[in-house]
C-alpha positions in Angstrom: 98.1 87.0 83.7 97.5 88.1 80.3 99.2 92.3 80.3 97.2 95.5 80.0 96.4 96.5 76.5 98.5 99.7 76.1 96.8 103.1 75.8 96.8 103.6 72.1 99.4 105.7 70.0 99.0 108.9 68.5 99.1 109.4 64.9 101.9 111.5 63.4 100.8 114.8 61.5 102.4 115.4 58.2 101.5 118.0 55.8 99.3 116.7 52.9 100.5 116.7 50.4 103.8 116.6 51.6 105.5 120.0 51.4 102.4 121.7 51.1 103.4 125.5 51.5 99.7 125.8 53.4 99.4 123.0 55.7 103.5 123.5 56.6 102.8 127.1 57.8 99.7 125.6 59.7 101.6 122.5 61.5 104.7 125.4 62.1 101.7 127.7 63.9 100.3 125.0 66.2 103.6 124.3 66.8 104.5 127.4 68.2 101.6 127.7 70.0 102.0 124.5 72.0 99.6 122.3 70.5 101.9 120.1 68.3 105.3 118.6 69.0 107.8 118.4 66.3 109.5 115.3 66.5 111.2 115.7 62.9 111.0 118.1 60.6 108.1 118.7 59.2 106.7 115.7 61.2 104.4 116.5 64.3 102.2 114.7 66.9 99.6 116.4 69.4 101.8 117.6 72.2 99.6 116.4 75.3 99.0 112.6 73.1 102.6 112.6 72.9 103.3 113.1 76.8 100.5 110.9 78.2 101.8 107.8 75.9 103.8 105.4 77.3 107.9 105.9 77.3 108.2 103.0 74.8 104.8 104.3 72.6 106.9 107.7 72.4 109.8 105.7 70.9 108.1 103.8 68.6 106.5 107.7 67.5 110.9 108.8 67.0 110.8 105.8 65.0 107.8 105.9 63.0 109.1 109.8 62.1 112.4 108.9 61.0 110.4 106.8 58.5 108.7 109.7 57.2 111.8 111.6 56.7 114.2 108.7 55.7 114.2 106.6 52.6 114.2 103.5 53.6 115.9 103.3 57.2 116.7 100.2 58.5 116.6 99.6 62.0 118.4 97.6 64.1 119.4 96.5 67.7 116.8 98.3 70.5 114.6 100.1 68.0 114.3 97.0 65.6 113.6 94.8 69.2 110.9 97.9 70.0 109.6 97.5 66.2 108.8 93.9 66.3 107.4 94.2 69.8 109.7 93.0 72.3 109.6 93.7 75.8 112.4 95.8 77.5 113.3 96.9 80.6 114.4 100.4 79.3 113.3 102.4 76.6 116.0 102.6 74.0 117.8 106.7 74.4 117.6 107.1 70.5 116.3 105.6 67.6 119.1 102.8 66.1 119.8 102.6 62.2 121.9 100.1 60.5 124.6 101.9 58.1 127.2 100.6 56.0 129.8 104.3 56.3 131.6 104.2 58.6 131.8 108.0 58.9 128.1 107.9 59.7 128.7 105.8 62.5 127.7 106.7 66.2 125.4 108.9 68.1 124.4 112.0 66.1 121.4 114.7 66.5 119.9 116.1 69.2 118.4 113.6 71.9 115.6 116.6 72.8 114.0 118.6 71.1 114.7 121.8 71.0 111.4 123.1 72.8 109.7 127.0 71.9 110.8 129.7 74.2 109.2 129.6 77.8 108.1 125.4 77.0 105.3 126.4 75.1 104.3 122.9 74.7 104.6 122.3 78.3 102.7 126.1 78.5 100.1 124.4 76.4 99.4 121.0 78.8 99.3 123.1 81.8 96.6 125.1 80.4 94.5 122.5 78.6 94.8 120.1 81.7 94.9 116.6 79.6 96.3 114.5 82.3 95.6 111.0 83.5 96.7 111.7 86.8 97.7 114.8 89.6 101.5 112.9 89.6 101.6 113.6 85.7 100.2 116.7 86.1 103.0 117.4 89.0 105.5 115.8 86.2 104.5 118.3 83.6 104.7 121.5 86.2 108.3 121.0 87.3 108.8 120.9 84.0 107.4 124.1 83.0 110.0 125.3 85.6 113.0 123.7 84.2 113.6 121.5 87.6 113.8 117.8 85.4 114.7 117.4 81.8 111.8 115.3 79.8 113.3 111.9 78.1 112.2 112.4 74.3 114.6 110.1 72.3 115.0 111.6 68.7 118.7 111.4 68.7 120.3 108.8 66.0 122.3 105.7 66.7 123.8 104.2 63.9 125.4 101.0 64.1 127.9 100.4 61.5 127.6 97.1 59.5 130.9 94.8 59.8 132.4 92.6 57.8 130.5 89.6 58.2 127.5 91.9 57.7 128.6 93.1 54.1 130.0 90.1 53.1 126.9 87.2 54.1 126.3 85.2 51.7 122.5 85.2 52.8 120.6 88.6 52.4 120.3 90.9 54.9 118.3 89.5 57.7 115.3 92.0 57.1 112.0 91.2 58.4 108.9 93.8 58.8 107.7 95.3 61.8 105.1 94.3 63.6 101.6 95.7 62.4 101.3 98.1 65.2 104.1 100.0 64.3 103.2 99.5 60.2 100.0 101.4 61.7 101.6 104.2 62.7 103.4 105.1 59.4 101.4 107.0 56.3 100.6 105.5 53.6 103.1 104.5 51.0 106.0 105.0 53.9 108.7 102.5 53.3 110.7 100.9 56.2 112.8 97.5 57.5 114.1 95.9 60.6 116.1 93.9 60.8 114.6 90.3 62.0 113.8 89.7 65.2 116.3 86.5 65.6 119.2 88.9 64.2 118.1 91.8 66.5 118.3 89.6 69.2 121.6 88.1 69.0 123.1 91.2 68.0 121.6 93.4 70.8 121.9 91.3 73.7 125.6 90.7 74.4 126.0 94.3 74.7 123.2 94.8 77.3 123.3 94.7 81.3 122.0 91.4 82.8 118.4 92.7 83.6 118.2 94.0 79.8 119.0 91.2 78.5 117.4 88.4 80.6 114.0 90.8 79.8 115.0 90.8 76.1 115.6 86.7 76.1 112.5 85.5 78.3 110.6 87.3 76.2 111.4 85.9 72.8 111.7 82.6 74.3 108.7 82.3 76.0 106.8 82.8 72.8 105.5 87.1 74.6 106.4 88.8 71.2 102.8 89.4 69.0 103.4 87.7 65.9 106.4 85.5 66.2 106.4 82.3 67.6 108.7 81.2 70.4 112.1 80.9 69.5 114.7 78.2 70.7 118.3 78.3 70.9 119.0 76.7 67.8 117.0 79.8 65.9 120.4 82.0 66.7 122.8 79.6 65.5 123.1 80.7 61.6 124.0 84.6 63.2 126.5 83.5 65.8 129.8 84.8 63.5 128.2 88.1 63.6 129.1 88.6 67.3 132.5 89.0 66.7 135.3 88.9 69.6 135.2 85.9 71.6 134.2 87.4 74.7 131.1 88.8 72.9 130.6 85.0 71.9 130.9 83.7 75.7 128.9 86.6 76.7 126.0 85.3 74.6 126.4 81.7 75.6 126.4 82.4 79.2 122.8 84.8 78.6 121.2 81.8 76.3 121.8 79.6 79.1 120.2 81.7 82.0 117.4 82.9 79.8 114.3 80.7 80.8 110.9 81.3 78.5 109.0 80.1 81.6 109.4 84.0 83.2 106.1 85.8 82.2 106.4 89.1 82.2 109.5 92.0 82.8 109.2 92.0 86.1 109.9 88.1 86.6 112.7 88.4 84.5 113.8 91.1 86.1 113.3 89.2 89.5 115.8 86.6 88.3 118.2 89.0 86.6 118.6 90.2 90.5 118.7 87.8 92.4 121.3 86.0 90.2 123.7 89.6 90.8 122.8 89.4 94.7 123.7 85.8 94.6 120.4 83.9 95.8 119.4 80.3 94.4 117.9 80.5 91.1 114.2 79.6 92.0 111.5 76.9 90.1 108.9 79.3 87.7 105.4 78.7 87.5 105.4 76.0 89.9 101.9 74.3 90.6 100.2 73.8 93.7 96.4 72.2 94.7 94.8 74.2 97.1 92.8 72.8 100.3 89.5 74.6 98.4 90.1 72.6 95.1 91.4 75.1 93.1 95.5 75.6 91.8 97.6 78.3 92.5 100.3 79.0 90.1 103.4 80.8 92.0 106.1 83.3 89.7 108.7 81.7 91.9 109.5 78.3 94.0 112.3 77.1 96.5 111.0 73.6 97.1 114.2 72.9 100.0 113.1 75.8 101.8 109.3 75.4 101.2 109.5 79.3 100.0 107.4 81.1 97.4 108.1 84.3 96.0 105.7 86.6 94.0 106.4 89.8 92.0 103.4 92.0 92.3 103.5 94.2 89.3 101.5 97.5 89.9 99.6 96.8 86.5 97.9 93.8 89.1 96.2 96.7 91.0 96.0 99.8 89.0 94.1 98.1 85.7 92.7 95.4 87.6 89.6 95.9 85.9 91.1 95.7 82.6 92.8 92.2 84.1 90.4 90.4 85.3 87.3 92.6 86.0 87.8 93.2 89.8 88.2 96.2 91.8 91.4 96.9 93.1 90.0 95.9 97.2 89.0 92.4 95.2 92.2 91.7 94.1 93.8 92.4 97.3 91.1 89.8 99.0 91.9 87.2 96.5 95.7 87.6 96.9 95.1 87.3 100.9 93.3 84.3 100.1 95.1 82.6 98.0 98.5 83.4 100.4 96.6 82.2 103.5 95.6 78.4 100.7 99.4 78.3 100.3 100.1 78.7 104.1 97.5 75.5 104.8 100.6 73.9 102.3 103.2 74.7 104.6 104.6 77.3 102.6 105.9 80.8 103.2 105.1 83.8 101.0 107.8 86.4 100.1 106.4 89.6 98.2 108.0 92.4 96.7 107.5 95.4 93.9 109.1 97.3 91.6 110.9 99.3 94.0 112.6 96.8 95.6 114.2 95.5 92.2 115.1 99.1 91.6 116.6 99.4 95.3 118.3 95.7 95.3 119.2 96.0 98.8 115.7 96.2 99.6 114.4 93.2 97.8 117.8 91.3 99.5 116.6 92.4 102.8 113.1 91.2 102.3 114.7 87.4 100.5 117.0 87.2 103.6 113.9 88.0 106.3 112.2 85.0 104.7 115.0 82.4 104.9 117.0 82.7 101.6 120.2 81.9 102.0 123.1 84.1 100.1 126.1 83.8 98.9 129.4 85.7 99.7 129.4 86.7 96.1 127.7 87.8 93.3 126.9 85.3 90.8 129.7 85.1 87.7 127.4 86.3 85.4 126.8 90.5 85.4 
């Protein structure tokens, strides 16, 4: 199922010239009256854009800021994967540099901004009503009252470069970031990532399971725009760069249970979970002709047990019509369809949701109900 084209990203505001006395004192006004954000200084985006994007388009904005205020930033690990496009499972906490002083190592700056007296931004949504939904509208009015915190990451992470970083014989494994984010910057902005084949080996080791499992499906399967699908042997020239050797077996046991076949984040998450709960690892996209001539391609497959499993992502329901034209009810039909095709196979169906990977118990509850068998452990790799 090809995914739902994101909602598109704001543009950032920047006075014009740059440091314009004029146009800073009218960005610093609209500011303080709710209408902008400031994600930098002296960089802004429209305050109720900003909140109705995506939590990875509002990372990407951090990102595409710290260009404007930066010379040259180089980014690396989760902001570099985010850059190029790669799917992840969470949205990275702060925007990740590459630097070669030590003493500028680590987290620094704020990882909020620090919002006007009384939230005037949030003062600002209420008022002008922009919302997509009542739930983001709710979202917005307990924030206004200071019950929840909202996740805006324009803290700093910078990752110091080692040894084997400074002293490659190769040049630095830059590459540029993918034309969506290139969009988002104003003219004559300057910026790098590092490439995507670097960014992956040198993120992924340090991930949880589901992260990285997301993280290597993705780049495997060929589900990054741009780049083509990368094989094991495409890491090989960056493997010194992981360091200890348990950072080296880490990465060897991740390679090995990554599988390209997963097509989206929620498979891949799917797997990443079951693994921990200590089910059978499952066939992907396994075939099957149905009694009314057509073929129904399952997300998951245990052929001893005659089992099929199938993630049903929200996206399936919600943007249906951005899918594949049909109403929501349609959808819903064709799914009960299809399920009742598979049962004239002699196969059982097991469902479940995003909830259930975020609960694990649940989705172990609903595996066991349908015949799964478990182990007494967890699988060996976490």
């Amino acid at each position: 199922m090809t995914p739902a084209p994101a909602p598109p990203i704001p543009h950032l505001l920047l006075p014009t010239p740059p440091g314009r006395p004029s146009t800073d004192r009218t960005l610093e006004h609209r500011a303080r009256q709710g209408e902008l954000l400031r994600l930098r200084r002296g960089v802004y985006v429209d305050t109720a854009a900003f909140f109705s994007a995506y939590p990875s388009q509002q990372h990407l904005l951090a990102a595409a800021a710290t260009a404007a205020v930066k010379r040259r930033p180089v980014f690396c690990r989760e902001t570099s994967l985010a850059v190029h496009g790669v799917p992840m499972l969470q949205v990275p906490n702060a925007v990740h540099l590459r630097t070669f002083r030590s003493s500028r190592a680590g987290a620094s700056g704020a990882s909020l901004p620090q919002l006007p007296t009384q939230h005037r931004e949030l003062q600002h949504l209420l008022k002008q009503a922009q919302f997509s939904s009542e739930l983001i509208r709710r979202r917005f009015q307990a924030l206004a009252e200071r019950r929840v915190v909202a996740p805006i990451p324009t803290g700093y992470h910078r990752a110091q470069a080692t040894a084997a970083y400074r002293n490659r014989e190769l040049q630095l494994p830059l590459g540029p970031p993918a034309q969506f984010f290139r969009d988002l910057l104003a003219p004559g902005q300057l910026t790098q990532a590092e490439s995507l084949t670097f960014s992956v080996i040198d993120t992924v080791a340090r991930m949880e399971l589901a992260d990285a499992i997301v993280v290597l499906d993705a780049v495997l399967g060929g589900r990054v725009p741009g780049h083509r699908a990368l094989a094991t042997q495409d890491f090989a020239p960056w493997l010194d760069f992981l360091g200890p050797q348990r950072m080296k077996d880490r990465w060897d046991q991740l390679i090995a249970f990554a599988d390209g076949a997963a097509e989206s984040v929620g498979e891949s998450w799917s797997r990443a979970v079951m693994h921990t709960l200590g089910f059978p690892a499952p066939i992907l996209q396994a075939n099957f002709q149905l009694p009314r001539g057509d073929t129904a391609r399952t997300d998951f497959y245990w052929p001893d047990l005659g089992l099929v499993g199938e993630f049903d992502g929200r996206m399936k329901y919600s943007r249906s019509r951005v899918l594949s034209g049909l109403d929501p009810g349609e959808v819903v039909f064709q799914e009960k369809l299809r399920e009742e095709a598979l049962s004239e196979l002699g196969l059982r169906v097991v469902r479940w949701v995003w909830d259930d990977l975020k609960s694990p118990q649940q989705l172990a509850d609903r595996l066991l109900r349908a015949g799964l068998p478990q182990t007494d452990r967890t699988g060996s790799l976490r």
